[in-house]
N, C-alpha and C positions, 0 to 999 in steps of 0.2 A: 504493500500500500504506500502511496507515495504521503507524504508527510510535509508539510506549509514548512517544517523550520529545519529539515534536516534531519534531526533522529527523532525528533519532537515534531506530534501535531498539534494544533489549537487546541483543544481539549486536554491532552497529556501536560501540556506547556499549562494549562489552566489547573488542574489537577495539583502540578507541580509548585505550583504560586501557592495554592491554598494550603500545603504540609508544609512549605516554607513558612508561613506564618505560624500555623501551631507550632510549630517547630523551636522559632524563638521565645514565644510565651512559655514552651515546657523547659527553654533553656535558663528563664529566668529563674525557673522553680528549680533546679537542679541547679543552680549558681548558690541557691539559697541552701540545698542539703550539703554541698559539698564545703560550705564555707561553717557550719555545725558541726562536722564530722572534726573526728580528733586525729588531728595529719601529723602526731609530731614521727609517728614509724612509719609516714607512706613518705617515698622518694618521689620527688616533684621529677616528673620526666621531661627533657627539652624537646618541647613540641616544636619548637621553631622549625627543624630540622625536617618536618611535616612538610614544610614549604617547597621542598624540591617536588612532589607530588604535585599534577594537577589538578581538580578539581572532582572529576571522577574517580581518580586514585586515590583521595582524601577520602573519600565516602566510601570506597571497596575497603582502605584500610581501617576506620573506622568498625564497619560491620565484622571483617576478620579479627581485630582486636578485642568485638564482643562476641565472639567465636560464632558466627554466622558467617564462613568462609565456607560450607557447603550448599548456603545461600546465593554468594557471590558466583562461583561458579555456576550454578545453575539459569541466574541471571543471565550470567553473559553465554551460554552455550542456546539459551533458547532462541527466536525467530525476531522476537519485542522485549530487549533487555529491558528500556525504558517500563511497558506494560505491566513485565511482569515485576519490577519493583513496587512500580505503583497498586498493583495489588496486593503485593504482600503486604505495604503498608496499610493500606486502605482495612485488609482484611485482619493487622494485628499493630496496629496502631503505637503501642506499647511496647516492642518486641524486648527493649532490655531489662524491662523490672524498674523492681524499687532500690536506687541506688545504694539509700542509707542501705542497706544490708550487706552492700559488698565487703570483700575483706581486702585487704591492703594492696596486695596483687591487682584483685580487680578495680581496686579503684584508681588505682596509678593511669595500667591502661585508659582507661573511661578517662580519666582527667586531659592526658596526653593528646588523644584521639577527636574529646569533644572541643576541649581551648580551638584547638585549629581549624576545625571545620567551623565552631561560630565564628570566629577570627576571620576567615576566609568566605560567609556569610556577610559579614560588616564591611570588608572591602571592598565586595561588588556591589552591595546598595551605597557604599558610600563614595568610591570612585570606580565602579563600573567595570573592576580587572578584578581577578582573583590575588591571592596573596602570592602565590607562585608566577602569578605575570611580574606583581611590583617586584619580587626579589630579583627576577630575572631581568628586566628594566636597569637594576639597581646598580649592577654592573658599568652602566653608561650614563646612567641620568640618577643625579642625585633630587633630584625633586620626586620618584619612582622611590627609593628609598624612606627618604622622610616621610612620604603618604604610610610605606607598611609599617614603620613607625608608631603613626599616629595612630593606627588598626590596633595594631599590639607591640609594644613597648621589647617584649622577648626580642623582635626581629633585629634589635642591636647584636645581638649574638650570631647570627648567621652569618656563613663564610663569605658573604660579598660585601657584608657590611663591613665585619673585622679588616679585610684588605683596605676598605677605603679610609676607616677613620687611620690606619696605620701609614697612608700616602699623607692626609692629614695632617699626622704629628709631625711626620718629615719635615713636608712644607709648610708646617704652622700655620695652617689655614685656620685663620680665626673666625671669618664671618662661614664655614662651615659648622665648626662647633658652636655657635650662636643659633643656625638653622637648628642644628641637632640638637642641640637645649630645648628648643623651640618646638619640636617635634613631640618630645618625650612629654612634655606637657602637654602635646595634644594644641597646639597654638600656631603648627608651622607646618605643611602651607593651609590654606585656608580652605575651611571644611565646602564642599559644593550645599547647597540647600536642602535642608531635609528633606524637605514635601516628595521631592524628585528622590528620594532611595529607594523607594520598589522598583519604578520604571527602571533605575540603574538596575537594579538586582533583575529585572527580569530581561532586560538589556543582552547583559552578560551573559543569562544562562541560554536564552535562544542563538546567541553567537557561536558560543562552546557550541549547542547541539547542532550548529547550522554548519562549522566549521568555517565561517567566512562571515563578514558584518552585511553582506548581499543579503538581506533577506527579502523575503514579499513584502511590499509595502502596504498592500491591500489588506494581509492575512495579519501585521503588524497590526496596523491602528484597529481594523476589528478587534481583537483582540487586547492589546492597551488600553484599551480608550473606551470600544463601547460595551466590553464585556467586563475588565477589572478597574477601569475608571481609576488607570496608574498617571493619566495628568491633567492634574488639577487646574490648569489654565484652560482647557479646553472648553469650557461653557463662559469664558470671559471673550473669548472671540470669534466673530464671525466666519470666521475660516478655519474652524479644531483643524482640520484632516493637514493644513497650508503649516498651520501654528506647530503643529505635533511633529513634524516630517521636518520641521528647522529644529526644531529644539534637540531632536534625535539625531540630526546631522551635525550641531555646533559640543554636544556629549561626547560623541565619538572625534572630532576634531580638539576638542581638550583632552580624550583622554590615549590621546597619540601623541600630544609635547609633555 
């Protein structure tokens, strides 16, 4: 069956928006058990290192880490990987439990696994890339850095960052370490506007599944606009379809510098 976004259809892609949302609300509930629990014997694992994963690879490792890797493959061996995730979740909504119960092991894992995928959640509603595009960005463009920064503070620790603040030191680059100050407080560069983080977020995730930013543009604003009402300016002007199709082209042109 051919598919509007690439691995994703308008409906799977709408399905997929709607777990993304419970998704973050059960993340705050689990922010809240994990911050109860008595962590002084669990070892904090460096999820940074998550970031070399893409975005699909984050989610397989994720499900394997909560030992549902004979899920994963099942997934990807059948005909509708995409489908058949979305039904198992649909069908078990809850698949890992109640975390307070884990024991130390398990919750290490779970800690490592979930930081990076919400991490990597907040990056694409907040600049449109995953954490493993900015890493990799990070390389060449220190503004691509500071963004996964402001996502998660950890990413100071990853191997492209440690190279650059170390050319830094050399060169005593000051108005670097002022950016990066700037950063870690969440101050440096400047956040894009809230309203607009789902559309980022569902931006990004039709891209991934599309493997190219060509998508439909027909199947696009149907979808954006008159099904999940991802922007908010579009009943302010006479032209949504005109207004919606700039504002998606001037997103993707900022988030290429």
């Amino acid at each position: 069956m051919q598919k509007e976004f690439g691995k994703l259809s308008s409906k799977q892609a709408l399905n997929f928006y709607n777990y993304f949302i419970s998704s973050l609300e059960d993340a705050f509930s689990d922010l809240d058990v994990i911050k109860k629990k008595d962590l002084a014997t669990t070892t904090f694992p460096p999820w940074y290192k998550l970031y070399e994963y893409d975005y699909n690879q984050l989610v397989a490792y994720f499900l394997i880490s909560m030992d549902f890797g004979d899920k994963v493959k099942e997934f990807a061996s059948s005909q509708d990987p995409q489908q058949e995730l979305l039904h198992y979740i649909s069908t078990d909504p809850d698949p890992i439990g109640d975390i307070s119960k884990f024991d130390n092991q398990q919750l290490t894992n779970f800690i490592c696994s979930f930081y990076a995928n919400v991490m990597c959640l907040a990056s694409m509603g907040t600049y449109n890339k995953t954490m493993n595009q900015l890493v990799k960005e990070s390389e060449s463009n220190d503004k691509s850095l500071f963004q996964a920064i402001t996502i998660d503070r950890t990413a100071i620790n990853t191997e492209v960052a440690s190279r650059r603040l170390a050319k830094a030191m050399i060169e005593q680059d000051e108005q670097f370490f002022d950016h990066l100050a700037k950063a870690i407080k969440g101050n440096y560069p400047k956040r894009p506007p809230e309203k607009y983080d789902e559309l980022r977020f569902m931006m990004a995730l039709l891209e991934d599944a599309a493997s190219s930013d060509n998508l439909d543009k027909d199947a696009l604003y149907q979808l954006c606009v008159n099904e999940l009402d991802l922007y908010p300016d579009a009943s302010q002007s006479e032209d949504s379809r005109g207004s919606f199709e700039r504002y998606v082209n001037r997103m993707r042109k900022k988030s290429r510098t």
